[in-house]
C-alpha positions in Angstrom: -10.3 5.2 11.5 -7.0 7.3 10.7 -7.2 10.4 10.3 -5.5 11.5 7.2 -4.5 14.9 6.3 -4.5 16.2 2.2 -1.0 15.9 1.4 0.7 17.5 -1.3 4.1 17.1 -3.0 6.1 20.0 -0.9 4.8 18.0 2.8 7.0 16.4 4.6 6.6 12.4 5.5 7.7 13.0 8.8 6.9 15.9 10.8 7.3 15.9 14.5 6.9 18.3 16.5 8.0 19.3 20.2 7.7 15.3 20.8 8.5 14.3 24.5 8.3 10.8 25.7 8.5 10.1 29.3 8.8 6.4 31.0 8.2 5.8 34.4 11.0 3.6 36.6 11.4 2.2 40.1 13.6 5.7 40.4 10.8 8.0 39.0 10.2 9.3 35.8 12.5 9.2 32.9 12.9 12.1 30.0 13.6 9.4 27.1 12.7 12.5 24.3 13.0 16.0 25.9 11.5 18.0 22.8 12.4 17.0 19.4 11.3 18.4 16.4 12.1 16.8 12.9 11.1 17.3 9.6 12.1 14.8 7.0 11.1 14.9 3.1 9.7 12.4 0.6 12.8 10.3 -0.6 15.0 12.0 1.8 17.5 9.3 3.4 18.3 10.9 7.0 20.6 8.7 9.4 20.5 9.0 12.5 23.5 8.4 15.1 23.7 9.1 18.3 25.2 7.0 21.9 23.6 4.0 23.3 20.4 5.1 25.6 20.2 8.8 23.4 17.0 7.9 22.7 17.7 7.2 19.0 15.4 3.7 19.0 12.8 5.2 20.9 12.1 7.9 18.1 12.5 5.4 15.4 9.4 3.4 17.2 7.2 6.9 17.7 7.5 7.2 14.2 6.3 4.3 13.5 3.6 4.5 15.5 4.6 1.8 18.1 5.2 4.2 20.8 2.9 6.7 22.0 4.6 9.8 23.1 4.3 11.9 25.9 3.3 14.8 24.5 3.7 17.0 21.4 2.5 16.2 17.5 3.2 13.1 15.3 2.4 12.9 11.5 3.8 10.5 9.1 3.1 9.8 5.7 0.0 12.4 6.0 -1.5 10.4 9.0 -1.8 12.4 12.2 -1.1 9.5 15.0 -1.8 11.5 18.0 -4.4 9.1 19.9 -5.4 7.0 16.9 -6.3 3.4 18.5 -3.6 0.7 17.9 -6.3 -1.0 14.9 -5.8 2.3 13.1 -2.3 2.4 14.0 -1.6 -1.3 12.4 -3.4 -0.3 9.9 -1.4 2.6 9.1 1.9 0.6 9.2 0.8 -1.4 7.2 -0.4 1.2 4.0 2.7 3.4 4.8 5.4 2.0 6.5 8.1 -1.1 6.2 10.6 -1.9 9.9 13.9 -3.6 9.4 15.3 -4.5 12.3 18.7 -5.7 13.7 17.4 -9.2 15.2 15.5 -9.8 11.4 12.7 -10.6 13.4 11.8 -13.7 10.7 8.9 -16.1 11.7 11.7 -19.5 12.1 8.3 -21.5 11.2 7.7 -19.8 8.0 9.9 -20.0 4.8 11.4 -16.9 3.0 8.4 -17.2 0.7 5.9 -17.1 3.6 7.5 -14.6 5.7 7.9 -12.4 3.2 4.0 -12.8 2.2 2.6 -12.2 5.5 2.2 -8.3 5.2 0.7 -9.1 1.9 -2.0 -11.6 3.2 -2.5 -9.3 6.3 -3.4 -6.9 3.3 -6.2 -9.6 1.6 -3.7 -9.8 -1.7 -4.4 -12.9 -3.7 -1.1 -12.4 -5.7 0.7 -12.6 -1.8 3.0 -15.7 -2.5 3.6 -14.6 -6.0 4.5 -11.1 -5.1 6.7 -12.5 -2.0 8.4 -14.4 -4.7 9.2 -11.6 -7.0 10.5 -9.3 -3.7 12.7 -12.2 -2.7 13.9 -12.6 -6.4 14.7 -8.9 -6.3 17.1 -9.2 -3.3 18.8 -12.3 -4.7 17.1 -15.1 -3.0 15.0 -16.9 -6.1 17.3 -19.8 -5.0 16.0 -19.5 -1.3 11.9 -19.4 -1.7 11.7 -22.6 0.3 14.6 -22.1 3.0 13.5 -21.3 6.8 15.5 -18.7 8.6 17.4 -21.1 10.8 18.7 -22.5 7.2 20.0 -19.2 6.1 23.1 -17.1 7.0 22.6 -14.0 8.9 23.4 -11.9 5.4 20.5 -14.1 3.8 17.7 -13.4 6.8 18.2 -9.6 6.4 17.7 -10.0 2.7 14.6 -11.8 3.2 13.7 -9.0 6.2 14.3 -6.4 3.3 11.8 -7.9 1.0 9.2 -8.2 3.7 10.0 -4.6 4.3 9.5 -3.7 0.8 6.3 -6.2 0.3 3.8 -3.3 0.4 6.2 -0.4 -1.2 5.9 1.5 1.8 6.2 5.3 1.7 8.9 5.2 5.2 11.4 2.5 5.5 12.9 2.5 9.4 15.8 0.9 9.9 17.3 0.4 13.8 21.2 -1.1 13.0 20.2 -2.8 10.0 24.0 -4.2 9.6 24.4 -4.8 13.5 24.5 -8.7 13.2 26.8 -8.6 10.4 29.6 -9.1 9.3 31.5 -5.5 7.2 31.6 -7.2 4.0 27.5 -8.7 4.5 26.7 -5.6 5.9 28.1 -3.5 3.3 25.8 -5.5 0.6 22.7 -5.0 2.8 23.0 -1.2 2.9 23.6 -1.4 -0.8 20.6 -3.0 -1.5 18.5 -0.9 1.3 19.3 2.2 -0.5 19.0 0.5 -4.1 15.9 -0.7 -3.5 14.5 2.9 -1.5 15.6 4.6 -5.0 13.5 2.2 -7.2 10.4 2.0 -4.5 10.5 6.0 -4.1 10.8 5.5 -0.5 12.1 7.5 2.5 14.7 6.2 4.7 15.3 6.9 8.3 18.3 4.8 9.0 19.9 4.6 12.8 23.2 3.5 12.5 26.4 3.2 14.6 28.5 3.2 11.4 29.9 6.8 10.4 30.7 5.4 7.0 27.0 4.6 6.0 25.7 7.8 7.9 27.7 9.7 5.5 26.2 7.9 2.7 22.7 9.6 3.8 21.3 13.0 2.6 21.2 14.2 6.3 22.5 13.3 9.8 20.9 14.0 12.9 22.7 13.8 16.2 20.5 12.8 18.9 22.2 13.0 22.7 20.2 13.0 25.6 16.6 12.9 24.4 16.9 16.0 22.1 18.4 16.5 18.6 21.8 18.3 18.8 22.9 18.1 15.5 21.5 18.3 12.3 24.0 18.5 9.0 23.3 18.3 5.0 25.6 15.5 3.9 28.0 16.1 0.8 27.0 15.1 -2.3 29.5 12.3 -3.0 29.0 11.1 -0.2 25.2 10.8 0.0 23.5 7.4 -0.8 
């Protein structure tokens, strides 16, 4: 059973604090997150950039509740995760929070319409394929219901990752490189559509990106180097999604 906290309007929807994760290797221990503390609020869009191996990925999944860390406090969306069981934990990702990732991550046996309903049936929500239908119609895919992902373009799979995403209008979106299999000009209309659709869902975004351009776009940037956050700016206003 979760265990969820009375949230009110002014509490964040993420709110970590001190979080250290630590992995262990043929070498010995590894310091992936040395102490990182984040506060992010509802409908905030915070990018977050960083080198390869900063341990940007590995805070995403925490989040998310797919990582347990090593030590320190988790709470997302008013759920504390600290040693919640992984049932309570899929059952938390699933009320509160929607994963795009870079690979899509579609079932290749499944059509748009399908993959985009299984959070849905996952759910028990009779309306699944009709609601699947609608999210796909809103990304631009009412022409696609009955494609598989091997018989879309790489632009196309993402789109259909976004509805899934969106399926259950989560609270969180995470997204790790949503644009890295694309192409700039596919990319650029995936971002637009990400944020589009964040605005009309009232969602947060926590977006990890290697694209200064649409970090920019975001309210905030944080910096992660080496396992801890050294940077952490207000973006301009024309330039925030």
């Amino acid at each position: 059973m979760s265990r969820m906290i009375s949230a009110t309007s002014i509490d964040p929807i993420i709110a970590l604090s001190n979080v250290t994760l630590t992995l262990n290797s043929d070498a010995g221990p590894v310091n992936i997150l040395r102490g990182i503390d984040l506060d992010v609020a509802a409908g905030e869009k915070v990018s977050v950039v960083g080198p390869s191996g900063a341990g940007k990925t590995s805070l995403m999944m925490i989040v998310a509740g797919l990582e347990q860390p090593s030590g320190g406090a988790v709470r997302v969306a008013g759920t504390t995760l600290d040693g919640l069981d992984e049932d309570s934990l899929a059952l938390f990702r699933r009320d509160h929070v929607g994963i795009v990732f870079q690979d899509f991550h579609l079932i290749p046996t499944m059509t748009a319409t399908e993959n985009v309903a299984v959070p849905l049936e996952l759910a028990g929500r009779r309306d699944a394929i009709e609601n699947a239908r609608e999210r796909l119609e809103s990304v631009g895919l009412g022409h696609r219901l009955t494609h598989y992902p091997g018989q879309l373009s790489g632009g196309e799979q993402q789109r259909v990752a976004l509805a899934r995403a969106f399926a259950m209008t989560p609270t969180l979106l995470l997204a790790d490189e949503p644009t890295g299999n694309l192409d700039s000009d596919t990319g650029e209309r995936v971002i637009e559509l990400m944020f589009q659709l964040s605005v009309e869902n009232g969602t947060t975004l926590l977006l990890i990106t290697h694209e200064s351009a649409i970090a920019s776009r975001c309210d905030r940037t944080i910096r992660i180097d080496d396992g801890l956050i050294v940077n952490d700016r207000e973006n301009s206003a024309g330039d925030a999604c």
